[in-house]
N, C-alpha and C positions, 0 to 999 in steps of 0.2 A: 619496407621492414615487415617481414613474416609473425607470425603470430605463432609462438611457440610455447607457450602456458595452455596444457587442456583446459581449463577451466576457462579460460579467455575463448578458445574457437570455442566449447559451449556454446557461452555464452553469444558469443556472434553468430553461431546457427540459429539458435533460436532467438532471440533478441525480437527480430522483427515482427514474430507472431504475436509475441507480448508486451510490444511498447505501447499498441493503442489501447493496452488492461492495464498495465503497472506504469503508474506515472507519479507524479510530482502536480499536484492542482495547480494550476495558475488562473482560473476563473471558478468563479462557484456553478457554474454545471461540471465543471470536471471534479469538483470536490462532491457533488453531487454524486456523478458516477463512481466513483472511489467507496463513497454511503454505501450506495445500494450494491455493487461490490462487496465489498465487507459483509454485509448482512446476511446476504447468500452463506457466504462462506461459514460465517457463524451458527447458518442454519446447516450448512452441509459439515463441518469437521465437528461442531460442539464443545465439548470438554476435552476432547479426546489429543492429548499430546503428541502421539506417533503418528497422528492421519498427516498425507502425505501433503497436504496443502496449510498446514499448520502454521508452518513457520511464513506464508505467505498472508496469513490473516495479520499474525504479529507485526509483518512489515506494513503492512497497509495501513493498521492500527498507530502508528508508531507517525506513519505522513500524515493522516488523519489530523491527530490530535498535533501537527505541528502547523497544520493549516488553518486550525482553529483557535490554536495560541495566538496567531497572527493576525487573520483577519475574522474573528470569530467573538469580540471583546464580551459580548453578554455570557457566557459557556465560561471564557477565565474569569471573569467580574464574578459570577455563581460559585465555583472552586475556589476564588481567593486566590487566585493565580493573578499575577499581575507584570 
């Protein structure tokens, strides 16, 4: 079966260069990498809504803080998240 959504070959073209940057944590050094990831990027885009890696901080922010819901209890226990 062909791949006939542009957005799909995109994504399969590039995919490969950025799966071992955009992931999903499954151990705490890769939630680590993710961290300092993030931080960069927060130093590199800032406040600024239109820079082009923006919506890439957001995502990461987003795995971030679900990786820390999970396996991160002191961070929710402080939030009152439970």
């Amino acid at each position: 079966m062909g791949v006939n959504n542009p957005d799909i070959t995109t994504v399969v073209t590039h995919w490969p260069g950025m799966a071992d940057t955009v992931f999903v944590p499954h151990s705490e050094a890769e939630y680590h990498r993710l961290v300092a990831l993030l931080d960069a990027l927060i130093d590199e885009v800032g406040e600024e809504e239109t820079h082009p890696l923006s919506s890439l901080m957001e995502i990461l922010s987003v795995v971030i803080e679900q990786y820390e819901a999970e396996w991160v209890p002191e961070l929710s226990d402080e939030n009152g998240i439970k």
